[in-house]
N, C-alpha and C positions, 0 to 999 in steps of 0.2 A: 065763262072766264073773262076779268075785266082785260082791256087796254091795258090797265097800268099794274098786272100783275107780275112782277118781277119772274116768277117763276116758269112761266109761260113755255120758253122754248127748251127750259128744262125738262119740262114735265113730258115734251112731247120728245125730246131727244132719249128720255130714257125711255119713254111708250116704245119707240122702235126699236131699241136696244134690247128689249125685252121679247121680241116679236111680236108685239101690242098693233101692228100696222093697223086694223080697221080701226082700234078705239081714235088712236093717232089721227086718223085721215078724217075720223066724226068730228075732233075737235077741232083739224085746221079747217073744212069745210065752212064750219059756223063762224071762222075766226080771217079769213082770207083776207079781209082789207087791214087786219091789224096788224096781223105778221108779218107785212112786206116790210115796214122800218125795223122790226126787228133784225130780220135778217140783213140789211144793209148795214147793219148795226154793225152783224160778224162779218160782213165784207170791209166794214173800216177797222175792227180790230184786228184781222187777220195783215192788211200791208200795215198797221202800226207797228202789230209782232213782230213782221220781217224786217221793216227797218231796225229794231232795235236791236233783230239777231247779225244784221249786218256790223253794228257797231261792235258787237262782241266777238266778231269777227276779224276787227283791226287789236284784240284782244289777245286774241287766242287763238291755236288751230280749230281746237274743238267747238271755237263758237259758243264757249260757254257753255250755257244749258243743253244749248243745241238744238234740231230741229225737232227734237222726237217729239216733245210736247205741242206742238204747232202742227206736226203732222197727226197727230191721233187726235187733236179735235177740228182738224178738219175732215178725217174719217167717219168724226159723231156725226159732222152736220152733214156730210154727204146725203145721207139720206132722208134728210129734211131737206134740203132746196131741191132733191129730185122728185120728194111728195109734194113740194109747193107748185114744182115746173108744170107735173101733171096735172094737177086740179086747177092750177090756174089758166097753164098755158101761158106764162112768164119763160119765154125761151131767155130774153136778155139777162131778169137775174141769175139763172142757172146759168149762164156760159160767164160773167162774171165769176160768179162761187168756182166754178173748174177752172176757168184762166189759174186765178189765186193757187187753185190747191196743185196744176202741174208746175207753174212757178217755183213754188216751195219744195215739190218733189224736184226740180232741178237742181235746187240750189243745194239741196242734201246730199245729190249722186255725185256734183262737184266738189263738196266738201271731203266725201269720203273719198272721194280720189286725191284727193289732195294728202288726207291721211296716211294711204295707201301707197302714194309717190314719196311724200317726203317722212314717214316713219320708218316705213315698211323697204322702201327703195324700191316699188314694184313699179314698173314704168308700164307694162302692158296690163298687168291687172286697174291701172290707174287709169289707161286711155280706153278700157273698154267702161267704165263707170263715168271716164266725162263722154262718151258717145252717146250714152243712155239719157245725161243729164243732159245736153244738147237735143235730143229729141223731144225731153219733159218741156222745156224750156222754146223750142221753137214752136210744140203743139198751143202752149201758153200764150205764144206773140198770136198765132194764127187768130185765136180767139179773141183776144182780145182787141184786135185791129176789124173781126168781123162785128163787131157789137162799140166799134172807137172808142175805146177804155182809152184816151191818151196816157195818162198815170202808167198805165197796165203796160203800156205797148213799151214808153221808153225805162221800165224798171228791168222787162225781161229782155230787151236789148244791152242793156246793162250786163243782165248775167248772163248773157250768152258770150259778149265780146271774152268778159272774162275766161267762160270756161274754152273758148277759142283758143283765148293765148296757150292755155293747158295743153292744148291738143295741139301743141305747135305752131298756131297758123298764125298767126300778129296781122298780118295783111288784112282778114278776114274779119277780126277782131275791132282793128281799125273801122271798119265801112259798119260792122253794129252799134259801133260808139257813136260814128258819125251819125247814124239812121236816129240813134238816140235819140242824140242831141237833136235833131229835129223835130223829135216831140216833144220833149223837155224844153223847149223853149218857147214851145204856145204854150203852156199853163202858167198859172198866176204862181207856183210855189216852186220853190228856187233847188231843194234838194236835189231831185234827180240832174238839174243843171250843171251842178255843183262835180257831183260824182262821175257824170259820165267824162266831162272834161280833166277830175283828176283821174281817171284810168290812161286818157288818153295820152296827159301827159306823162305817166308811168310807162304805156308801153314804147313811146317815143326814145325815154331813159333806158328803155330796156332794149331796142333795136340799137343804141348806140347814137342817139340821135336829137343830141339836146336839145340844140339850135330852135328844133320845132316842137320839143316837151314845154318848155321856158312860158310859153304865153299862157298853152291849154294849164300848167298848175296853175299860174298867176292869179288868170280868172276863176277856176278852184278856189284858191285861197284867198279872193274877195269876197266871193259866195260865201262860203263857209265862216269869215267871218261875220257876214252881215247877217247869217241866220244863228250865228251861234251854238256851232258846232265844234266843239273845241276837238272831239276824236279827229274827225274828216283836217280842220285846219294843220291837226299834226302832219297828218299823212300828207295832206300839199307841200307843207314846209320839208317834211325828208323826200317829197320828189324834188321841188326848187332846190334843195342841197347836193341830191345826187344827181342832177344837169348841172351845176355850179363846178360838182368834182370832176363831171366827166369832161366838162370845158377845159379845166387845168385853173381855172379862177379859185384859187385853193382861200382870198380872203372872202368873198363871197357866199363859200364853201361854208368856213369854219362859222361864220358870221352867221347863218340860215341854218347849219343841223344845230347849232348852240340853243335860237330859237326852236327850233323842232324836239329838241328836248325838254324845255323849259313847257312847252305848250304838253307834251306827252307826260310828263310829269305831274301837271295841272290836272290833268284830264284824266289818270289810267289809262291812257295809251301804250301798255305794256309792251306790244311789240315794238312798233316805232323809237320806244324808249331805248332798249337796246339795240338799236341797227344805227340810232344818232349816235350814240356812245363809239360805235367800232369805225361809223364814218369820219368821225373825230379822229378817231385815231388814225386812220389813213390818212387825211388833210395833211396830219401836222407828221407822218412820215415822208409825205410828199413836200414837207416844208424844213423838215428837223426842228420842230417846235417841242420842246421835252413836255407843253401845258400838255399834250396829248396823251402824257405816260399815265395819268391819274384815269383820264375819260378810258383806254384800254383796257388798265384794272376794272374798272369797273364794270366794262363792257362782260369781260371773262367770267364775274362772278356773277354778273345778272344772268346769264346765259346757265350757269352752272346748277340756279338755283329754282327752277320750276321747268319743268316737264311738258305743260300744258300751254306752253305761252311759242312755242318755236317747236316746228317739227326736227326729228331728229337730223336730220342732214344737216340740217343748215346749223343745228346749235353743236354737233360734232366737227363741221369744217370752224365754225368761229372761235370755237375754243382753242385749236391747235394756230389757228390764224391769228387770233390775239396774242398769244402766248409767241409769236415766232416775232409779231408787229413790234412786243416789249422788247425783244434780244435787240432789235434791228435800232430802235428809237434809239435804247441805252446806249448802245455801238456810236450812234452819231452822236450823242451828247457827250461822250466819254467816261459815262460813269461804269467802269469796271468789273464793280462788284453786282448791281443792275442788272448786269449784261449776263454776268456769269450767273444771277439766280437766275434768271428769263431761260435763258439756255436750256438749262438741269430742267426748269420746269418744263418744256417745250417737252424736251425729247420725253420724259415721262409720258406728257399727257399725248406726244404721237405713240408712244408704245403698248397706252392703257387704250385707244380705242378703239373701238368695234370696227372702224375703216380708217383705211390713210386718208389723207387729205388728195390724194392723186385718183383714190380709187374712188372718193366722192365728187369730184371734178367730170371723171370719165362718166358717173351714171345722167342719163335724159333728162334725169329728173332734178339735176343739182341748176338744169338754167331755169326754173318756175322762181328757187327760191335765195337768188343770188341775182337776178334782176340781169339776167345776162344771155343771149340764145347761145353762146358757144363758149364752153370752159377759159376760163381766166385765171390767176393767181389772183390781179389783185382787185377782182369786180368790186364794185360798191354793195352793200347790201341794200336790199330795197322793199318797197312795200306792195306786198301780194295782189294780185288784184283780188275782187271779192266777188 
């Protein structure tokens, strides 16, 4: 079999899938010094994959496509970097390849907790799915910090602060972002940079605690534009909005989620697109600015119309919450009639839904996706961690 046969680790991934293992191991033996760039091959497309499921991730709940496909061919190769491990005695690329593949089993067991939290409202079925994904995920740092995968080390501190906050802890959260960023900031490529400091500034907005969110996005949002990342630059811009809101800086505010729309708009930023929209509208009730009544419409109707873009909690509290923010605007601007449709619609849309707005406030699970640890009326909305 040459070098440049494309088909190469096909042929041997199907050989084992077949239970073909001796013919498999006759042909990696002959072939040992060719197959190692191959496989590094699937070790770069595997974190390509996952950065791009991260992005569809500032999409969606579901992350889009999802990991399923990510995970079942990392299942294929399993058992090709663990015939290569043996015959070669390559321990380093094998604990790279499993770094990767518990990685991505974490990020799956936090995703589905997330599903689980904010669909389902299950706060304990959700924290026993991010405990398991916190194990996948610190099994993944261990390894990768014994073989110095820099890349590896500060991606899955990444996902762990993340799935920390899930599990309540922000303090804890904090110190894996920091650990991050400390690897993230000896390599040459600015990404991971980028991201762990907009987490950090997120969960800063999300302790109540601008003051010190304000720089960590700043610097996000220079990264991100220097690399050209126009998803991530949203989400910086709706954290600098919601520290601007939380300040009481309402022109600041309105001035930066207006940006953070325009930027999520460009981009398909569909989440971020509606959480600028509702932020808008708080601004300018915080202001009695009526431009706000149009950006609220439209908050209600994005939220109304896909399923897949906002778990249900949070697109059940915004509905009835935009709808109460139009009664409140129109009330201040004095139009009447405004006030009296907002009204009618309100009380409908609290009578049609699945929960009150009091009884989504009281569940665990409403401070992941309202950017807030302890129930509020009029929290800002905000952007997930991932």
């Amino acid at each position: 079999m040459s070098e440049e046969d494309p088909a190469f680790i096909r042929i041997l991934l199907w050989q084992l899938e077949r239970g073909e293992s001796a013919r498999a191991e006759e042909i990696l033996k002959a072939n040992l010094t060719r197959i190692k760039p191959r496989l590094e091959a699937v070790i770069a497309d595997i974190d390509r994959e996952f950065d791009i499921l991260g992005r569809f991730g500032a999409v969606s709940i579901y992350f889009g496509p999802g990991y399923g496909d990510l995970e079942a061919s990392n299942e294929r190769h399993a058992k090709l970097f663990e015939l290569y491990r043996r015959l070669s005695g390559d321990e380093s690329l094998y604990k790279r390849f499993e770094a990767r593949r518990l990685r991505v089993e974490g990020a799956h067991f936090t995703n589905q907790g997330e599903i689980e939290c904010g669909d389902h409202l299950d706060w304990d079925k959700a924290q026993q799915l991010y405990q398991t994904a916190l194990e996948r995920l610190n099994a993944s740092y261990k390894l990768a910090e014994e073989i110095r995968d820099i890349r590896l080390q500060a991606s899955a501190k990444f996902n762990i602060g993340s799935t920390l906050i899930r599990l309540g802890k922000p303090e804890e959260a904090i110190q894996a972002y920091n650990e991050g960023i400390a690897h993230a900031d000896t390599m040459p490529a600015d990404l991971y940079k980028g991201l762990l400091r907009l987490n950090l500034g997120n969960t800063y907005v999300w302790l109540g605690q601008p003051d010190k969110s304000l720089s960590y996005s700043q610097d996000a949002l220079a990264i991100f534009r220097k690399i050209g990342r126009g998803t991530w630059e949203a989400n910086a811009l709706m954290n600098l909005g919601n520290g601007y809101l939380r300040q009481k800086d309402y022109a600041n505010a309105w001035n930066t989620l207006e940006q953070a729309l325009a930027v999520a708009r460009k981009n398909g930023e569909y989440r971020v697109y509606g959480r600028a929209l509702l932020n808008l509208g708080m601004t300018g009730l915080a202001t009695k600015n009526k431009e706000a009544i149009p950006y609220l419409e439209e908050a209600v109707a994005w939220y109304r119309q896909d399923h897949e873009v906002y778990p249900a909690i949070e697109r059940e509290l915004v509905i009835q919450d935009g709808l109460r923010m139009l009664n409140q605007l129109s009330q201040q601007t004095g139009d009447k009639a405004l006030q009296e449709k907002y009204s009618k619609l309100y009380a409908e849309a609290a009578a049609a839904a699945p929960h009150s707005a009091s009884e989504l406030r009281a569940n665990p699970c409403f401070a992941i996706y309202m950017a807030r640890p302890a129930p509020a009326p009029t929290a800002p909305a905000g952007s997930p961690q991932r």
